[in-house]
C-alpha positions in Angstrom: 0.0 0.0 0.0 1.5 3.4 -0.8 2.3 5.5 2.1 0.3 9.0 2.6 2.3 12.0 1.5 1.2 15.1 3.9 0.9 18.3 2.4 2.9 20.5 4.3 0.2 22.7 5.7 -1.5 19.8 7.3 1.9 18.4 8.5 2.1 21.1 10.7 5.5 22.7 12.5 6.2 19.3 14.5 4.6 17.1 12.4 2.6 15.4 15.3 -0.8 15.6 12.9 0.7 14.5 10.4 2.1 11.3 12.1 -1.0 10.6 13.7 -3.2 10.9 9.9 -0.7 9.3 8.2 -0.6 6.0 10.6 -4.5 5.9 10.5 -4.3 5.9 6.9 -1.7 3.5 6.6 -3.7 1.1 8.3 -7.0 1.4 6.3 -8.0 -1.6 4.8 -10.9 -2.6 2.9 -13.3 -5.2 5.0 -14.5 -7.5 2.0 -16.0 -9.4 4.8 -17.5 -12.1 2.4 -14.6 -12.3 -0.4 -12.1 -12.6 2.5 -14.3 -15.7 4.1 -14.2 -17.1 0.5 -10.6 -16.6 -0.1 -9.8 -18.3 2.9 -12.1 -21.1 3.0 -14.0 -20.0 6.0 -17.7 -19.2 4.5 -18.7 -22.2 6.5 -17.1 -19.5 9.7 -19.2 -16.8 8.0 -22.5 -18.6 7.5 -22.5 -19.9 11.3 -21.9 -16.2 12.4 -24.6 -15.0 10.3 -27.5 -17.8 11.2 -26.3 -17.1 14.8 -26.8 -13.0 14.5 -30.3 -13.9 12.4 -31.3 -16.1 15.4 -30.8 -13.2 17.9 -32.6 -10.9 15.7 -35.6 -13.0 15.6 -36.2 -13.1 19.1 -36.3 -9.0 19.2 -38.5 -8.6 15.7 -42.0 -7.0 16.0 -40.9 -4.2 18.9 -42.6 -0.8 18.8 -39.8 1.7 18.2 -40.7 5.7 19.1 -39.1 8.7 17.3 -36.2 10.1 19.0 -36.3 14.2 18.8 -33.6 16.1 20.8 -32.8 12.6 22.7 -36.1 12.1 23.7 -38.4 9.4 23.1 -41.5 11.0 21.5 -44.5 8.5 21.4 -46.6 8.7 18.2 -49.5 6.5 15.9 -47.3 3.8 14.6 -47.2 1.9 11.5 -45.8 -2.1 11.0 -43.3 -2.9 8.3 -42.8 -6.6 7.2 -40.3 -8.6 5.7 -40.2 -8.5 1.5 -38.7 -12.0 2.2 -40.8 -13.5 4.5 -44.1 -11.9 4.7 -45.6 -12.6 7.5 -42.9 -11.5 9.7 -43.3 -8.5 11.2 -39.9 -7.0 11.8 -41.5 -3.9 14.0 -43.5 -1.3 14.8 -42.3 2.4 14.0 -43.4 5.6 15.1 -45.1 7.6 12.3 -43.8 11.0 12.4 -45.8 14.2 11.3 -44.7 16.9 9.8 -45.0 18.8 14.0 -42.6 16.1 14.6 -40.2 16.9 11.7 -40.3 20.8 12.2 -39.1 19.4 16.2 -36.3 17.8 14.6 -35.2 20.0 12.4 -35.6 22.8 15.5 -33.2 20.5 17.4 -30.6 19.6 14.9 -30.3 23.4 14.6 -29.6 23.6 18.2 -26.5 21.1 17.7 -25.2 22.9 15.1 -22.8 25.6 16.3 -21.6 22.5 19.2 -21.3 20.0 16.1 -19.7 22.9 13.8 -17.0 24.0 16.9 -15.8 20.2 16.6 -12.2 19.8 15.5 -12.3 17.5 12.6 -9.3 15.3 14.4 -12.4 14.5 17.1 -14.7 14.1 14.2 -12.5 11.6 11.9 -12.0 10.0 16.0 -16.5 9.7 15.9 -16.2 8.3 12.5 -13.6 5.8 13.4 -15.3 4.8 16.5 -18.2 4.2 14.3 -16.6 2.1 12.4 -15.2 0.2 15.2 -18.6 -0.7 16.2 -19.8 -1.5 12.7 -17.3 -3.9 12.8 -18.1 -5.4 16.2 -21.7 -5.9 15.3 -21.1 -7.1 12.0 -23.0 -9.9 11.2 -26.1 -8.5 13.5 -26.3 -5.4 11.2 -26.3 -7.8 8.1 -29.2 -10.2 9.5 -31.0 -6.6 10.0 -30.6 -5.9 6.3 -31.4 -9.4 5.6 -34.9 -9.4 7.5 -35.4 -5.6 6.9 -34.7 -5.4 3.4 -34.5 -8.9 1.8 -31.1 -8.8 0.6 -29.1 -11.8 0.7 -26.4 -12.7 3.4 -23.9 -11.9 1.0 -25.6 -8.6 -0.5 -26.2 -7.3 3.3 -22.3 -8.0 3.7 -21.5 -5.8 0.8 -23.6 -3.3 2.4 -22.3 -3.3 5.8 -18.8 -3.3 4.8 -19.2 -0.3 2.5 -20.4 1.5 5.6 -17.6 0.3 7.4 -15.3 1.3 4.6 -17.0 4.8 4.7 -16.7 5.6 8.4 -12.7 4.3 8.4 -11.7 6.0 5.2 -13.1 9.2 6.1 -10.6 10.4 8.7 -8.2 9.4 5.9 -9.5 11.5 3.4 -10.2 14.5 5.8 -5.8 14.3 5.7 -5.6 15.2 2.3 
């Protein structure tokens, strides 16, 4: 992998930035979760993780979930959704918001600007990679959710997951350039 050139204005006097951007990008790697599995004959590995994150899902499909506005739990008419691949499972019960609702939101994302917007981007790229970090723990549970959810297939929902992955640990690399 080729190693990140700094441009000297991000590098900084001493360079400390620099180091620190330069060893996170250094280290990025691609997931490719399911290709990696396949390469190295493990898909059996793979396919026990996902039926195992599926089986936990299951026993948690068909909860009422509320809208969240400003961190708060706001309690509204709900609506069910269903599985495309299985059709009579009910996967939940969401909160249907109104357009009162979304004016709140939009009230109290505005309030988090100027906090969000004072933010270094060294702690942000830090959010994104602990994001990542967590993608990656909870893996194969956020794939079973896009399985259920969406009716993708194990190795679709993969693809999906490890693009977010990707997305969240690249970032902080990109934000060095």
């Amino acid at each position: 992998m080729p190693k990140l050139v700094m441009d000297p204005i991000v590098e900084g006097e001493d360079g400390a930035a620099a180091r620190a951007l330069a060893e996170r990008f250094n280290r990025f790697q691609n997931k490719n979760t399911w290709w990696r599995h396949n390469q190295n004959a493990t898909l059996a590995t793979f396919d026990r993780e996902f039926d195992a994150a599926v089986a936990r899902l299951r026993k948690s499909l068909g909860a009422e979930h509320p809208l969240v506005i400003d961190g708060k739990d706001v309690k509204a008419p709900t609506f069910e959704t269903r599985s495309p691949a299985e059709s009579k499972l009910v996967v939940g019960k969401w909160a249907s918001g109104t357009t009162a609702h979304a004016k709140k939101a939009v009230a109290a994302a505005k309030k988090g600007f100027p906090a969000w917007s004072a933010t270094p981007w060294q702690k942000r790229c830090e959010i994104l990679e602990a994001a990542a970090d967590l993608f990656t723990k909870h893996f194969y549970d956020l794939c079973a959710v896009m399985s259920i959810e969406a009716g993708k297939t194990r190795f679709e929902a993969s693809i999906d997951v490890d693009e977010a992955i990707d997305s969240c640990a690249s970032t902080p690399c990109r934000c060095a350039r």
